[in-house]
C-alpha positions in Angstrom: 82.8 121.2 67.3 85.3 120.7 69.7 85.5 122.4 73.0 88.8 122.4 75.7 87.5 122.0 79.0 90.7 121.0 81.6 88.1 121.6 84.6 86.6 118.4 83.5 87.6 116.1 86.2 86.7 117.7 89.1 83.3 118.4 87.8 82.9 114.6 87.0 83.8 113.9 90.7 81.5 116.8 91.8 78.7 115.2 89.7 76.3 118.5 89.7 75.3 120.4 86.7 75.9 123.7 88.9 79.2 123.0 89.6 81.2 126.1 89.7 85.0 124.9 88.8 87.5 126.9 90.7 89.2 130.1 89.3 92.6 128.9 88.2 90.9 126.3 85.9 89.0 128.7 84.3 91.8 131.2 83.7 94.0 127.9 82.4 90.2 127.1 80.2 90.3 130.5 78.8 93.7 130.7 77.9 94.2 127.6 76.6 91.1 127.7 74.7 92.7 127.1 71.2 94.4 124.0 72.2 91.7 121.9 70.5 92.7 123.6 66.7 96.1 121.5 66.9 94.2 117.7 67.5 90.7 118.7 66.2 89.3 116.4 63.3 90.4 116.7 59.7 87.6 116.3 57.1 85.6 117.7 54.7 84.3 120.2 56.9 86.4 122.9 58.8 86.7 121.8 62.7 85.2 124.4 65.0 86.4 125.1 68.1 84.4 127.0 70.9 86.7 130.0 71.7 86.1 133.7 72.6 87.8 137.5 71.7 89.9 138.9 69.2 93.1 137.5 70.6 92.2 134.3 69.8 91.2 135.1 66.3 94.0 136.9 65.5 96.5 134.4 67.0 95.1 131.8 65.1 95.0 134.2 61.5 98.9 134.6 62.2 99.4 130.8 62.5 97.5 130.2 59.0 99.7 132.0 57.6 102.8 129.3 58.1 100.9 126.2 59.0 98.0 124.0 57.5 95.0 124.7 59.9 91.8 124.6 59.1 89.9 124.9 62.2 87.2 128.0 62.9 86.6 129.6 65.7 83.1 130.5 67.3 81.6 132.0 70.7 79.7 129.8 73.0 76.6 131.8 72.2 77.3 130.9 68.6 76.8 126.9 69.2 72.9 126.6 68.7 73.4 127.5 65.1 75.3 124.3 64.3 72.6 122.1 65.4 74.3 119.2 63.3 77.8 119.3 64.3 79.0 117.0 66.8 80.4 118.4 70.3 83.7 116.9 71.2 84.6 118.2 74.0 87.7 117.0 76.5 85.7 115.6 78.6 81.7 115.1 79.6 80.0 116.0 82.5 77.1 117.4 84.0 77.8 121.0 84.2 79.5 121.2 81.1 75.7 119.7 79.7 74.1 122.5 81.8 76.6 125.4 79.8 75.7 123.8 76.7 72.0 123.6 76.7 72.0 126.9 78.7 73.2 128.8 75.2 71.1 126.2 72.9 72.5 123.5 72.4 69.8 120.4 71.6 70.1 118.4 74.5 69.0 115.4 72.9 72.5 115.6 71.0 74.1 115.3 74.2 74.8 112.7 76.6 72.0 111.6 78.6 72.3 111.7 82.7 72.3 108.4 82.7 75.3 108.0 80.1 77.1 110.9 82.2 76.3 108.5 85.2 78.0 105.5 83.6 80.9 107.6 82.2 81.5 108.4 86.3 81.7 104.9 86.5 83.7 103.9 84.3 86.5 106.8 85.2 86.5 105.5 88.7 90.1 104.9 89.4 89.0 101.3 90.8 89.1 99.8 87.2 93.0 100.5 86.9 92.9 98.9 90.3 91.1 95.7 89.0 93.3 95.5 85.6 96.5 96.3 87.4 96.0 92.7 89.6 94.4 91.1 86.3 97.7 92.0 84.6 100.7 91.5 86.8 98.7 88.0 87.6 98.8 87.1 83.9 102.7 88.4 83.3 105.3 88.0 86.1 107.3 91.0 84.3 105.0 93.4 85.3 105.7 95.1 88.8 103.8 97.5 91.1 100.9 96.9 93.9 97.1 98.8 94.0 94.7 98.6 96.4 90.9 99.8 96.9 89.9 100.4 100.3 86.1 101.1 101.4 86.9 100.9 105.0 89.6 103.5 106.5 90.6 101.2 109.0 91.7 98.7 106.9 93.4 100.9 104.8 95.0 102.6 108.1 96.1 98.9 108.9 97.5 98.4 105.3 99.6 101.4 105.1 101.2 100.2 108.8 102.2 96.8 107.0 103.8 98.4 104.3 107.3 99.6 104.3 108.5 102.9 102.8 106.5 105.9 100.8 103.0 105.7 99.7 100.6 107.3 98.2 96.4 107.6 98.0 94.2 108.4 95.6 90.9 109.5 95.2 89.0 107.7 92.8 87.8 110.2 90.9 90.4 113.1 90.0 93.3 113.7 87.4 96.3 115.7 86.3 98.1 114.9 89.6 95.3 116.1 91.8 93.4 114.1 94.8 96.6 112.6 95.6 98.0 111.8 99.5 100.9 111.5 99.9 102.3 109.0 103.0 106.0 110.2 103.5 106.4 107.8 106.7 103.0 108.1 109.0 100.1 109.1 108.1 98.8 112.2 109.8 96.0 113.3 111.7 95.2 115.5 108.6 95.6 113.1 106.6 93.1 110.6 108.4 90.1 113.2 108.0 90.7 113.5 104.4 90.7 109.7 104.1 87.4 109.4 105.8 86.0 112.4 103.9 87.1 110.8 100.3 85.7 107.4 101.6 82.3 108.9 102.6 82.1 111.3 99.2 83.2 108.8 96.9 83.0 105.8 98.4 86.5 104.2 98.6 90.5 105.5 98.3 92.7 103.8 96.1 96.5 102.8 97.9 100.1 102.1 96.3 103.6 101.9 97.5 106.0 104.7 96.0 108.1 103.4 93.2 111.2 104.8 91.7 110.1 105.7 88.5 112.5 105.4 85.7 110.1 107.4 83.0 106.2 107.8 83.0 104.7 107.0 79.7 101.3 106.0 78.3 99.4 103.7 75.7 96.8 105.5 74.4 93.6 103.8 72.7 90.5 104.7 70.9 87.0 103.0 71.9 84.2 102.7 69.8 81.0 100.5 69.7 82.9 98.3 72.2 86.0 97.6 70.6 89.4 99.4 71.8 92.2 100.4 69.3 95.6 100.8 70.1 96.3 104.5 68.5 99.6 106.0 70.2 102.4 105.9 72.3 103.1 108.9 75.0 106.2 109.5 76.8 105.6 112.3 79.1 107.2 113.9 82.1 105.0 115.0 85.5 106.1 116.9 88.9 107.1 115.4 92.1 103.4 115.7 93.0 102.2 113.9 89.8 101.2 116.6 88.0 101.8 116.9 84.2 104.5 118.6 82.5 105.3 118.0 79.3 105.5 115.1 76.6 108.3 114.3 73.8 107.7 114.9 70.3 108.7 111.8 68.8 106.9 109.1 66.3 105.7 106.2 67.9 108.4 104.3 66.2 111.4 106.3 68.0 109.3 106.0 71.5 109.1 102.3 71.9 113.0 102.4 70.7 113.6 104.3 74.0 111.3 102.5 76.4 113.1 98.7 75.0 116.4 100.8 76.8 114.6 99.4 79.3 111.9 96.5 78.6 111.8 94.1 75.3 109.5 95.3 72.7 107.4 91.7 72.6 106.4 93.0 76.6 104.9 96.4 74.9 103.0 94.5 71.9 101.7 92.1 74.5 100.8 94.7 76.5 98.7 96.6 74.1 96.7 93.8 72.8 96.1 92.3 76.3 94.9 95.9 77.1 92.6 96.5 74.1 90.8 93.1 75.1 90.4 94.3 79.0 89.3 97.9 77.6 87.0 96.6 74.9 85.2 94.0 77.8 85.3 96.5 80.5 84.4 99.8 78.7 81.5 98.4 76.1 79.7 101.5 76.1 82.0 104.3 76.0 83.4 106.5 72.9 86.8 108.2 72.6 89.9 108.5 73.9 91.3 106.7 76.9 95.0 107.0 78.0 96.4 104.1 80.1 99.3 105.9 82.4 102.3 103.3 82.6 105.7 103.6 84.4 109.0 102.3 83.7 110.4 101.4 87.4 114.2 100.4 88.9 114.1 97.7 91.5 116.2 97.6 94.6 118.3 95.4 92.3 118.8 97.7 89.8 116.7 96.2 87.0 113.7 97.6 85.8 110.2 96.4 85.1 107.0 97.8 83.5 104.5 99.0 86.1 101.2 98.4 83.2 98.2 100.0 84.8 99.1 103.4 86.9 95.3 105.2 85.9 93.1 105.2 83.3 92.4 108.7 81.7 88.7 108.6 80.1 88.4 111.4 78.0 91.0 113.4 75.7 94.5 113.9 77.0 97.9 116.3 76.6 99.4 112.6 75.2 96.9 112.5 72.6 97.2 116.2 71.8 101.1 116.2 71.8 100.8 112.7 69.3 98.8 114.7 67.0 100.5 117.7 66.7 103.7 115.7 66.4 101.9 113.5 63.6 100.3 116.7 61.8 103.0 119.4 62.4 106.5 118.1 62.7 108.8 117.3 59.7 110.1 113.6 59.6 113.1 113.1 62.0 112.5 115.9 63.8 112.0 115.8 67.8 110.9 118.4 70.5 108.8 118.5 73.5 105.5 119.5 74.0 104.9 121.5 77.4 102.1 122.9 79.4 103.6 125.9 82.0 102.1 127.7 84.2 103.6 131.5 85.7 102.5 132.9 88.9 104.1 136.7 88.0 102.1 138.9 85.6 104.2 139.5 83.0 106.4 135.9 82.8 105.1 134.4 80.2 105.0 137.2 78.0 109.1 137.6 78.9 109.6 133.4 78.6 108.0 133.5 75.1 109.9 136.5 73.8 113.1 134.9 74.9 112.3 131.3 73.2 111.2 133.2 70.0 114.6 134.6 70.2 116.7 131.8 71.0 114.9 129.5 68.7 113.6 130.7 65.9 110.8 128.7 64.4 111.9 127.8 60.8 108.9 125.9 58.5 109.2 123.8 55.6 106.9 122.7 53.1 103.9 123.0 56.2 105.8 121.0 58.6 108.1 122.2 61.4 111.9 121.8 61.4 112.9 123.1 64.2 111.7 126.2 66.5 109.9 127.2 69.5 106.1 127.8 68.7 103.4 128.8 71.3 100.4 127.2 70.8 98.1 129.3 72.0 98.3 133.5 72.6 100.4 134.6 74.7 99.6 138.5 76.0 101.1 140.7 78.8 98.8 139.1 81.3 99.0 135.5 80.4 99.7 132.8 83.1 99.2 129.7 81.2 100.8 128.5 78.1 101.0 125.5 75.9 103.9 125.7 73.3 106.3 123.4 71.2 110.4 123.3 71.1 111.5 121.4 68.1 115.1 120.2 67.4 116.1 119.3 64.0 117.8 116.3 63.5 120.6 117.0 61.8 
């Protein structure tokens, strides 16, 4: 039973099972509610996915119709009559435990407090910190600089002894959110927020600004202490670090475009040295967990692998966007998988009719050739939409 929840990590920082998450993540919940039915399990039983109303079920009829899914959908006040189905959510937290029991769910299926504490813990971005130094101190091909400050002074003393750009980061957030960013000196602003994250969450992590090249991602499965290398992600993100998109390409065709830039025996070094540092650090956590990596340019115009940007503990748009690509796509095919957001009522409706008309989506045997295909419904009053654009390669 799987269950999209993009509010996830601001309720892990929060920490309180009666957080209330704030409105634009639960329109971007809501309408993206459906993302789960293109990464959900494959087995003998039909994945459900916790979604509400008819637009939703009628989407997903019309997408049967020229695709192989399986899933079915149910209402939240539907889950205590699957007692024995597993709920696989994007991400765990307390108030998300709260919702569930709340409409009868057996809370001895879920995770305990004290497992929801630990899983804080272990998403606190002062393990990427930790690995980061463990790594470039192993490999002197690695590049970039991370620092964990529990005392704003001596962070406020750090940033003065650093040339150029930087940027903070709280140590519990995601998706390009709880970041500062130093664009010369700090300000006054700036300084309160510093010693409020400090005092909420106990420390702010620091980095210099590198020029970044291309942001991509190893992604890994854990389970019963032992980490699995499972994909490759090349994605794109905003100037303020927030996601936008990831390629649709096989994992063979990604690490051909990231040795443009660093040898291949650097990546397979990389994942193993990862899945050993994941496996000791993480013994106790299940799922998905998506390392964040950057390809940087020096000052002397030669690049180097930054290994250890965050570390995403829970289910992520590279994940999604590798099995959609894996599931849906036709062989040598390509595309990009994108997330968008409009502010004006009425946008998304006009962007989607426009890509249905420009590109077509054409089908083949179950897999896509080429085509634009929303991935979840798009209506007059949509703001959020996740959709693929797939090139065939002729």
């Amino acid at each position: 039973m799987y269950l999209f929840n993009p509010d996830h990590d601001l309720a892990l920082a929060d920490f309180s099972p009666h957080y209330t998450p704030p409105a634009s993540a639960v329109r971007m919940a809501e309408e993206l509610s459906l993302l789960p039915v293109w990464y959900a399990g494959e087995g003998a039983n039909s994945p459900l996915v916790i979604a509400e109303g008819e637009v939703n079920r009628s989407f997903l009829d019309a997408v049967k119709q020229i695709l192989p899914l399986h899933a079915t959908l149910i209402p939240f006040t539907d889950v205590a009559l699957y007692p024995r189905r597993k709920i696989i959510p994007w991400g765990w937290n307390p108030a998300l435990r709260r919702k569930l029991t709340s409409h009868g769910a057996d809370g001895e299926a879920l995770p305990s407090p004290e497992e929801l504490a630990r899983l804080r813990e272990y998403s606190n971005r002062l393990h990427a910190v930790e690995i980061l130094r463990e790594l470039r101190s192993e490999e002197e091909r690695f590049c970039g600089e991370s620092r964990f400050f529990t005392d704003t002074e001596e962070l406020y003393a750090w940033l003065q002894s650093v040339p150029g750009n930087k940027v903070l980061k709280m140590p519990l957030s995601g998706s390009g959110k709880g970041l500062i960013w130093i664009l010369g000196e700090i300000t006054g602003k700036q300084r309160d927020r510093c010693r409020r994250i400090v005092r909420e969450q106990g420390g702010i992590a620091a980095e210099p600004v590198l020029t970044v090249k291309q942001d991509f991602a190893m992604e890994f499965h854990l389970h019963a202490g032992e980490a699995r290398f499972a994909a490759y992600s090349l994605f794109s993100a905003s100037s303020s670090g927030a996601y936008t998109g990831n390629e649709l390409l096989d994992d063979a065709r990604i690490e051909a475009e990231l040795c443009r830039y660093v040898p291949a025996g650097l990546l397979h070094q990389l994942k193993a040295s990862l899945a050993e540092k994941l496996s000791r650090r993480f013994p106790s956590y299940s799922g998905c967990a998506g390392v964040d990596m950057m390809i940087c340019k020096t000052a002397a115009g030669a690049y180097r692998l930054q290994p250890c940007v965050e570390i995403n503990m829970r289910m992520n748009m590279g994940m999604a966007a590798h099995l959609f690509c894996e599931r849906h796509i036709s062989a040598g095919a390509k595309g990009k998988f994108t997330v968008n957001y409009f502010k004006k009522p009425g946008s998304a409706l006009s962007f989607h009719e426009k890509m249905r008309r420009e590109s077509p989506l054409t089908v083949e045997n179950g897999k896509i050739l080429s085509g634009y295909l929303s991935l979840t419904p798009v209506v007059k009053t949509t703001r959020y939409i996740a959709c693929a654009n797939v090139l065939r390669n002729d």
